[in-house]
C-alpha positions as a Python dict, from the first residue, in 0.01 Angstrom:
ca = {
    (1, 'X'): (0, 0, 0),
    (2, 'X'): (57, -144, -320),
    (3, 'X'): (421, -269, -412),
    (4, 'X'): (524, -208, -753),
    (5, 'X'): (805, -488, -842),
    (6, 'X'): (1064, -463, -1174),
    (7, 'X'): (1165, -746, -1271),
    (8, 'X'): (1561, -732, -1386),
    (9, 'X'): (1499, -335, -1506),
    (10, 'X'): (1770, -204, -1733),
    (11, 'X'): (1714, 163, -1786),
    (12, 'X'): (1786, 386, -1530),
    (13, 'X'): (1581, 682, -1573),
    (14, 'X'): (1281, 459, -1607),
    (15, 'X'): (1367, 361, -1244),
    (16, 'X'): (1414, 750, -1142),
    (17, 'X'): (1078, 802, -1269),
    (18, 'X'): (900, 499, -1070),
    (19, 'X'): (1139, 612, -750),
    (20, 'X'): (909, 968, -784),
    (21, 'X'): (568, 810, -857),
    (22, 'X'): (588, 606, -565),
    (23, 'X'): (663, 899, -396),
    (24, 'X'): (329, 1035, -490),
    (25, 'X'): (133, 790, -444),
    (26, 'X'): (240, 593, -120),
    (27, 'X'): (334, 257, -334),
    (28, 'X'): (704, 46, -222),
    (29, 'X'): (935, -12, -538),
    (30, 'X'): (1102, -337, -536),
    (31, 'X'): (1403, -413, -737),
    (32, 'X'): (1465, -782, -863),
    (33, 'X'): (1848, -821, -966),
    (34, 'X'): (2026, -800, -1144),
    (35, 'X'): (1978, -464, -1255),
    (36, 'X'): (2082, -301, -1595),
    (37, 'X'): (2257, -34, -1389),
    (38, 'X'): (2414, 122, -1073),
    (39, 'X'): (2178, 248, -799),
    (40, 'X'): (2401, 541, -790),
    (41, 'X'): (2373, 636, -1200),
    (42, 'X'): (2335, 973, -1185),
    (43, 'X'): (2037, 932, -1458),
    (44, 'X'): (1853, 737, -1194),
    (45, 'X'): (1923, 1027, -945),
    (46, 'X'): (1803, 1297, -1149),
    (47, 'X'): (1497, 1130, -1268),
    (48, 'X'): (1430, 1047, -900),
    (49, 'X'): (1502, 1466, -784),
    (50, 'X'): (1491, 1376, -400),
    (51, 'X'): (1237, 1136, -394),
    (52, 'X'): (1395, 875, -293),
    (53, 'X'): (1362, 977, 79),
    (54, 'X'): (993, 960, 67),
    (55, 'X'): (950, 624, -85),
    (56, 'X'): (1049, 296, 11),
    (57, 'X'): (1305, 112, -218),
    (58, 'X'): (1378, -225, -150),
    (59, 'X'): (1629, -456, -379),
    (60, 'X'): (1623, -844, -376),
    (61, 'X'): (1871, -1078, -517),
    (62, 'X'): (1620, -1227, -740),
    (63, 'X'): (1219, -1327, -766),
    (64, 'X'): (1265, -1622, -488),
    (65, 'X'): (1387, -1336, -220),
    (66, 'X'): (1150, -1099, -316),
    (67, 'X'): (843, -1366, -240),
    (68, 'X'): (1045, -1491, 82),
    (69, 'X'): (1127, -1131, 201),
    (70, 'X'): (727, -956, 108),
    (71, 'X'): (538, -1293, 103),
    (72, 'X'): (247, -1066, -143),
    (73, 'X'): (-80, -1248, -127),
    (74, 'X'): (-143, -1144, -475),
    (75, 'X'): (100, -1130, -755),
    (76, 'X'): (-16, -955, -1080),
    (77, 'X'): (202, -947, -1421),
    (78, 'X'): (211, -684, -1663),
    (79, 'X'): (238, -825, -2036),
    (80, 'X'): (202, -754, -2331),
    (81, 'X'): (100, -1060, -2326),
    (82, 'X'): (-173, -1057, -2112),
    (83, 'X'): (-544, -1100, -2190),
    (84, 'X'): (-696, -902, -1900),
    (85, 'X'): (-701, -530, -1931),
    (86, 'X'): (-561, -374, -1616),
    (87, 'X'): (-859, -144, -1544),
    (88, 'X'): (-1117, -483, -1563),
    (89, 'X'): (-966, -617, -1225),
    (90, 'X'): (-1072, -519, -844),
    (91, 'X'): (-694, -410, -685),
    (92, 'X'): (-592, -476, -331),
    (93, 'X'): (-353, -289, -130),
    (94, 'X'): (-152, -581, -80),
    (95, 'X'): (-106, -649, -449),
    (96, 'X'): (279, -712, -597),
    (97, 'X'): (250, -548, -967),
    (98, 'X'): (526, -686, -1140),
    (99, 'X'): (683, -523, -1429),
    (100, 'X'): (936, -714, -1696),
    (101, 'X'): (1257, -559, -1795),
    (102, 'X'): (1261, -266, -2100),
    (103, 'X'): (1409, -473, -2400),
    (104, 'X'): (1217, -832, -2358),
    (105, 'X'): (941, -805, -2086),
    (106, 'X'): (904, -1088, -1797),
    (107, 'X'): (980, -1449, -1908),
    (108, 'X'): (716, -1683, -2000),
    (109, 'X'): (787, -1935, -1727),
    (110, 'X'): (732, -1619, -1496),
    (111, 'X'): (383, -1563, -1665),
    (112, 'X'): (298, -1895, -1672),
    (113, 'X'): (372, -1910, -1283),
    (114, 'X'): (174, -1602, -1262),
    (115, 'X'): (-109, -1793, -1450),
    (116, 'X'): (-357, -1597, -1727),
    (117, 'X'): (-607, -1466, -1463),
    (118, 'X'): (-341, -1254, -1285),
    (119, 'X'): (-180, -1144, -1597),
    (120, 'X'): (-255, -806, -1702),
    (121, 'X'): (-205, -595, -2052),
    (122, 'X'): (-229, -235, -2057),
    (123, 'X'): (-505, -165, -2366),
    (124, 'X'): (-313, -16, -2702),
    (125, 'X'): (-340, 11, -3045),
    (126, 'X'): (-282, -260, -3280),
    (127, 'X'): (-6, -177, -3480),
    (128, 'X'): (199, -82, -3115),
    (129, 'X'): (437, -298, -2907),
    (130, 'X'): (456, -150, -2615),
    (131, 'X'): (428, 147, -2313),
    (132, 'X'): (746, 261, -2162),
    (133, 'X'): (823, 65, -1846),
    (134, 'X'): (731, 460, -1603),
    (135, 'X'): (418, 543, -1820),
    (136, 'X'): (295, 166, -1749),
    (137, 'X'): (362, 213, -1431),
    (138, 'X'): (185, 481, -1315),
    (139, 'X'): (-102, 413, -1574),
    (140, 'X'): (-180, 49, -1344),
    (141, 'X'): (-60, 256, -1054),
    (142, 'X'): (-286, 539, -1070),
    (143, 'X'): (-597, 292, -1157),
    (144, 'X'): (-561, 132, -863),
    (145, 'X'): (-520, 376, -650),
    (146, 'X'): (-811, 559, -792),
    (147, 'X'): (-1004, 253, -716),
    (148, 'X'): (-942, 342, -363),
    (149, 'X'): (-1051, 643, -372),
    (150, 'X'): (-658, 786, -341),
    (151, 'X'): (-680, 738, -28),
    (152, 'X'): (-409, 944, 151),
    (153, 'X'): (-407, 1190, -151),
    (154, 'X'): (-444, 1585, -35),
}
């Protein structure tokens, strides 16, 4: 199933609340350090109730042990940045959705990597910045699981 990847994350309740929706919807959660807090902040806990159980949670010591560790086939970037909108592009299971930290969003060397056809902005008004780091992800997350019909879903 998909693997949803932050990138350096920094708040921990965001992470709580990605811990649950992967939960729900069968995706892996991969941490890139470092991370903005302690896996046991008890703000991460209590945004992820007991979910962590049901999902898997992996943490890498940064982007080069991730790729060595998952090898994705497909990496995808979410950006502000980004000239695709999420909902315009065919998902695959195997996809890494990759996620930039709260305050500054994922480097441009990491975008440029990524390259403009695999780098993804969530649509928004004008005058906005920028979706929380939990409501992005479950907005990409629940688009492309929908394009699989949710498979697995009761």
């Amino acid at each position: 199933m998909f693997k949803i990847v932050l990138y350096q994350p920094e708040i921990a309740p965001n992470t709580g609340n990605i811990i649950r929706l992967c939960a729900n919807t069968g995706a892996e959660l991969h941490l890139i350090e470092p991370l903005g807090f302690a896996m046991d902040d008890k703000r991460l806990r209590r945004a992820g109730l007991d979910y962590g159980e049901y999902s898997r949670v992996a943490r890498h010591r940064d982007w080069a042990a991730f790729v060595a560790a998952e090898r994705p086939a497909r990496v995808l970037a979410l950006s502000t940045k980004g000239s695709r909108n999420h909902a315009e592009i065919g998902f695959r299971p195997d996809d890494a959705i990759v996620f930039g930290p709260e305050t500054r969003g994922l480097p441009d060397d990491f975008l440029e990597q990524v390259g403009p056809e695999h780098t993804l902005r969530i649509p928004m008004r004008a005058e906005s910045r920028s979706i929380n780091l939990s409501n992005a992800a479950a907005i990409v997350i629940y688009e492309a699981w929908r394009q699989f019909d949710f498979a697995g879903a009761r």
